[in-house]
Backbone as a ProteinNet text record, in pm:
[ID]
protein_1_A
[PRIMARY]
XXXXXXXXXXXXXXXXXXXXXXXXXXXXXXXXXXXXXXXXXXXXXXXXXXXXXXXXXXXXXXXXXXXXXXXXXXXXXXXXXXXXXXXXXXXXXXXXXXXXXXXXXXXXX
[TERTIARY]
12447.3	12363.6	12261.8	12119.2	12034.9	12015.3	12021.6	12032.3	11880.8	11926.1	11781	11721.2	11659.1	11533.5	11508.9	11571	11520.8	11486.3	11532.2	11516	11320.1	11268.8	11197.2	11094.3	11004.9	10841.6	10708.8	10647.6	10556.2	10385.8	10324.1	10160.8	10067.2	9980	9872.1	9745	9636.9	9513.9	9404.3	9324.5	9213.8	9111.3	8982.8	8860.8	8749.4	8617.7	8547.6	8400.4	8354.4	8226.5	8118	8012.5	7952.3	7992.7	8116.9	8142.9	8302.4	8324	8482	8608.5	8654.9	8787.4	8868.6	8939.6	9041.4	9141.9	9283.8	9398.7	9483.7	9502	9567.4	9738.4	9847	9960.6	10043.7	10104.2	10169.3	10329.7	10419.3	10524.4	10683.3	10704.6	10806.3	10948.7	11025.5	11166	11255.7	11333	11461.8	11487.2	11451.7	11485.6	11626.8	11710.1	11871.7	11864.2	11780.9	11808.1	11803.2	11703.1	11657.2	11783.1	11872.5	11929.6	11999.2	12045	12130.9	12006.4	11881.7	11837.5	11720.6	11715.3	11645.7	11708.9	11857.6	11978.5	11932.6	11963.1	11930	11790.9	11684.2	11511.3	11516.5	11596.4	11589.1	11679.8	11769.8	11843.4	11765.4	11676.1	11605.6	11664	11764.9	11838.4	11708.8	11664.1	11581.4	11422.1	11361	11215.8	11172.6	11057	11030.3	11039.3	11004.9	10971.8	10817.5	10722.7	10585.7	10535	10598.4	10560.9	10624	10719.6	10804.3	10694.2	10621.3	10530.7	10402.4	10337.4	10235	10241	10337.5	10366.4	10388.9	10455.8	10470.9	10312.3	10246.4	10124.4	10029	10042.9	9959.7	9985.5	10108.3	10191.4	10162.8	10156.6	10090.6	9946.1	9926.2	9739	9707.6	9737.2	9742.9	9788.8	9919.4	9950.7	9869.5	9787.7	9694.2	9593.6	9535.7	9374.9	9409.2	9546.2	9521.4	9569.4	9620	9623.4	9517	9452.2	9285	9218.8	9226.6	9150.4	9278.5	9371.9	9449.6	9402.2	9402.3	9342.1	9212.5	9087.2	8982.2	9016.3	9054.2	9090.2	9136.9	9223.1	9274.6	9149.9	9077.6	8998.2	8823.4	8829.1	8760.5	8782.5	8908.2	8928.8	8937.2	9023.9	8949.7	8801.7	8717.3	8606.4	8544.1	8566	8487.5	8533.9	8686.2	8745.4	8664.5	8662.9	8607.8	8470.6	8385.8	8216.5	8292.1	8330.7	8355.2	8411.1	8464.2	8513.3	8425.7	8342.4	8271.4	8148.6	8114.3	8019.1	8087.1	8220.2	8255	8215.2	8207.5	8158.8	8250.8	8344.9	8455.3	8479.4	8482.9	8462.6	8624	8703	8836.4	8798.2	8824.2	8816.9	8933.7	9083.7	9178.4	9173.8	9138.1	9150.8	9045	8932.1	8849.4	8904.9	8977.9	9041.1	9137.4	9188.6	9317.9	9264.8	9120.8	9120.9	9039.9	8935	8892.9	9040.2	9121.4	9262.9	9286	9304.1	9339.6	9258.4	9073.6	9022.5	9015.3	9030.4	9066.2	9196.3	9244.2	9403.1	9366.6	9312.2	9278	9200.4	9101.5	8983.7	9027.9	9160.9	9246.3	9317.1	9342.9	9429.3	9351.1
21023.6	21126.5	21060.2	21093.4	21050.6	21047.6	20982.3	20987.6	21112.5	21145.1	21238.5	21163.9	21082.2	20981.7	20970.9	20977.7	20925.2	21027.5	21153.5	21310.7	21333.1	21265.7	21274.6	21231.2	21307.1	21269.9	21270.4	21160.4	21162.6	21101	21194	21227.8	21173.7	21082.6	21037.1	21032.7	21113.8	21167.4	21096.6	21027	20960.1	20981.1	21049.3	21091.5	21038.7	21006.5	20894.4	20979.3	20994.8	21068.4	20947	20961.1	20811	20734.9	20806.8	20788.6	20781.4	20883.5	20898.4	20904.5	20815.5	20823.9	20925.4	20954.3	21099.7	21033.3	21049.2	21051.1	21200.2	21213.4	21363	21340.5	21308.1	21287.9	21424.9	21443.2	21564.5	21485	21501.5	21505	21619.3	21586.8	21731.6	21694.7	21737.5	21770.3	21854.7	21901.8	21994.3	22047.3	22175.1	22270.2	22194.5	22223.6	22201.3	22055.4	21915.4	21801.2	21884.7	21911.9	21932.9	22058.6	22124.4	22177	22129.1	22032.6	21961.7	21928.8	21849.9	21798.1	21925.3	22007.3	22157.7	22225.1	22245	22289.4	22217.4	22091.2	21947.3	21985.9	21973.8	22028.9	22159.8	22268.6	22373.2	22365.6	22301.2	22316.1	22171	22151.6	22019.8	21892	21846.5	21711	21633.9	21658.5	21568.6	21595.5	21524.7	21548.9	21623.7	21691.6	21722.4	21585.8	21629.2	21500.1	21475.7	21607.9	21568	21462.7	21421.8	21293.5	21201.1	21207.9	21041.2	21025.2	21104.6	21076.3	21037.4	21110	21069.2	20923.9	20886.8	20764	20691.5	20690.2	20596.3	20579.3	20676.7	20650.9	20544.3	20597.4	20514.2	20391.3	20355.8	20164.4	20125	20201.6	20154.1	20084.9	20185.9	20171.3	20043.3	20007.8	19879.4	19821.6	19846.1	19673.4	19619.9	19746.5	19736.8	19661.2	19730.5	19649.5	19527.4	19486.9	19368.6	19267	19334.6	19209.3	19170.9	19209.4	19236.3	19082.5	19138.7	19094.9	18905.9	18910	18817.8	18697.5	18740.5	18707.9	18643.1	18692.2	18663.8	18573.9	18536.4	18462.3	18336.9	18308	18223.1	18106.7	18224.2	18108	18151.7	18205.3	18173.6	17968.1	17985.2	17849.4	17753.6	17756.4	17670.1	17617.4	17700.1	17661.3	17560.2	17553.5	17431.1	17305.9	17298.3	17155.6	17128.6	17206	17158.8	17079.2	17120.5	17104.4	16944.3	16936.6	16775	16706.5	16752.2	16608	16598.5	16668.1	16652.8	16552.8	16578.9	16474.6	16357.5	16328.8	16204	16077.2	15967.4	15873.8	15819.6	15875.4	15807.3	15891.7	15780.3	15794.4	15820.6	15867.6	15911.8	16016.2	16016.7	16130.7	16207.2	16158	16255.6	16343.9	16288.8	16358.9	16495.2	16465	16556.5	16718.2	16633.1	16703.2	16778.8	16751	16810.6	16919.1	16909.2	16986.7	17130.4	17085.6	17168.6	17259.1	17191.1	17243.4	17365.5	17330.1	17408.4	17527.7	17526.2	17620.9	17752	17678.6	17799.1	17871	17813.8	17916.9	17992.3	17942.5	18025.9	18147.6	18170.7	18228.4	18324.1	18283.8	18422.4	18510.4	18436.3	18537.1	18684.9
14912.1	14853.3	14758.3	14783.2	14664.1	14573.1	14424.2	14305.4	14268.9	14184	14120.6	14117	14066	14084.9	14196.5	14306.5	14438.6	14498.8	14461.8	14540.5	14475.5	14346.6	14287.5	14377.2	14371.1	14447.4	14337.3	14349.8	14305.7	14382.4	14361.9	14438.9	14326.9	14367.3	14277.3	14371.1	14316.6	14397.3	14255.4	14324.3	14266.8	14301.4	14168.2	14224.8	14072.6	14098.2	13984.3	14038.3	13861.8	13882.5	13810.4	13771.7	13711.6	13620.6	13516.5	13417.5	13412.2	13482.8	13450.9	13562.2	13530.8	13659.4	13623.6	13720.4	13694	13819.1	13754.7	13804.7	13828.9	13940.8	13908.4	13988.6	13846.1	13947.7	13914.1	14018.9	14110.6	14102.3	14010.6	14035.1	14043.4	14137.2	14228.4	14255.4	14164	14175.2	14178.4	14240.3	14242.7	14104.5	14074.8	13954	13891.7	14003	13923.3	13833	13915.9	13850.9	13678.2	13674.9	13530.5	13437.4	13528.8	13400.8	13292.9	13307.1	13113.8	13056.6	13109.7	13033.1	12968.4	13038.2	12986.3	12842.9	12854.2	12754.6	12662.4	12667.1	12541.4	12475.6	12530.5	12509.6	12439.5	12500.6	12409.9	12214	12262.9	12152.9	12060.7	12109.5	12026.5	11995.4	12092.2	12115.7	12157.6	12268.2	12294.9	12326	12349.1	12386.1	12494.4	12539.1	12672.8	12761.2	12882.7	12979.7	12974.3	12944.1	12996.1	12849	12708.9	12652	12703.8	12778.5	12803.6	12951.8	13021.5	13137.8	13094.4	12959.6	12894.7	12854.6	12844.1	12746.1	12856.4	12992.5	13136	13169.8	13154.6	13252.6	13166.6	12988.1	12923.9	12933.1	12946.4	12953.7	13066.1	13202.6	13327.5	13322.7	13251.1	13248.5	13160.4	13080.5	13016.8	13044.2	13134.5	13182.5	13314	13364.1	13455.5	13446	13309.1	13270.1	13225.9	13125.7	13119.8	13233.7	13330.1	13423	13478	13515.6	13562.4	13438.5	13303.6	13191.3	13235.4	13245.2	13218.7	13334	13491.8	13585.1	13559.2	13496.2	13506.3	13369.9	13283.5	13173.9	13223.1	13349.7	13367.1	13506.4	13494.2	13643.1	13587	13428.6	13366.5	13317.8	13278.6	13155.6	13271.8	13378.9	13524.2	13539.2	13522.4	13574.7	13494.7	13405	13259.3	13322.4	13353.2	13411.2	13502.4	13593.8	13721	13673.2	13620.4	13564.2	13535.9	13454	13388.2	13465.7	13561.3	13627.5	13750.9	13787	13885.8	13802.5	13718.2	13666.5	13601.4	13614.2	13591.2	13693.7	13699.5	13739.5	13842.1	13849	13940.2	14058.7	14183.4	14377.1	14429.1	14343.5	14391.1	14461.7	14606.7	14675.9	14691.9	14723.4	14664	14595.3	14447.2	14334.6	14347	14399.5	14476.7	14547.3	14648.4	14757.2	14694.9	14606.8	14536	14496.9	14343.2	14269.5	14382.2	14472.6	14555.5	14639.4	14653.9	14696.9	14589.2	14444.7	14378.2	14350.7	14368.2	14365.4	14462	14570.9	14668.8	14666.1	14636.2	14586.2	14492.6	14390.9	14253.6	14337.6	14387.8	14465.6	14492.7	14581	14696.3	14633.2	14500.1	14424.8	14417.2
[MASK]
+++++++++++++++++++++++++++++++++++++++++++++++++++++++++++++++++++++++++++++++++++++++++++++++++++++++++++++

């Protein structure tokens, strides 16, 4: 039998006007999962769910942008090496082959 979490569906519809992205998520579960934790909410034990979802989507979203920001940080600080050793004076072609090795990996990421 499926745990409540797994009976849980969630729909994310994405639409962007010049300015503003809009996320619209649609999440759908079985009334019953929710009765203890409804009881608890009323009698003020615990929180609703729609801040503990406010608060999932905001931690998504930042760990989003900064991976993005983290990515371009890292093959930002790459690229300076490369500049200096290509104008170094030395006919090692290995060493060549290697670092050109390493840029195309960086690239595909």
């Amino acid at each position: 039998m499926p745990t409540k979490s797994e009976r849980a569906k969630v729909e994310v519809n994405e639409s962007s006007t010049l300015d503003t992205r809009c996320f619209n998520i649609i999440f759908t579960a079985p009334v019953g999962d929710f009765q203890l934790t409804d009881l608890l909410r009323q009698r003020g034990v615990i929180n609703g769910l729609d801040s503990e979802l406010k608060q999932a989507v905001r931690q998504a979203t930042e760990n989003y942008l900064r991976s993005a920001e983290t990515l371009i940080s890292g093959l930002s600080s790459k690229a300076p090496g490369k500049k200096s050793r290509s104008n170094s004076n030395t006919n090692d072609k290995s060493s060549e082959a290697a670092q050109s090795s390493k840029l195309v990996t960086s690239r595909e990421l």
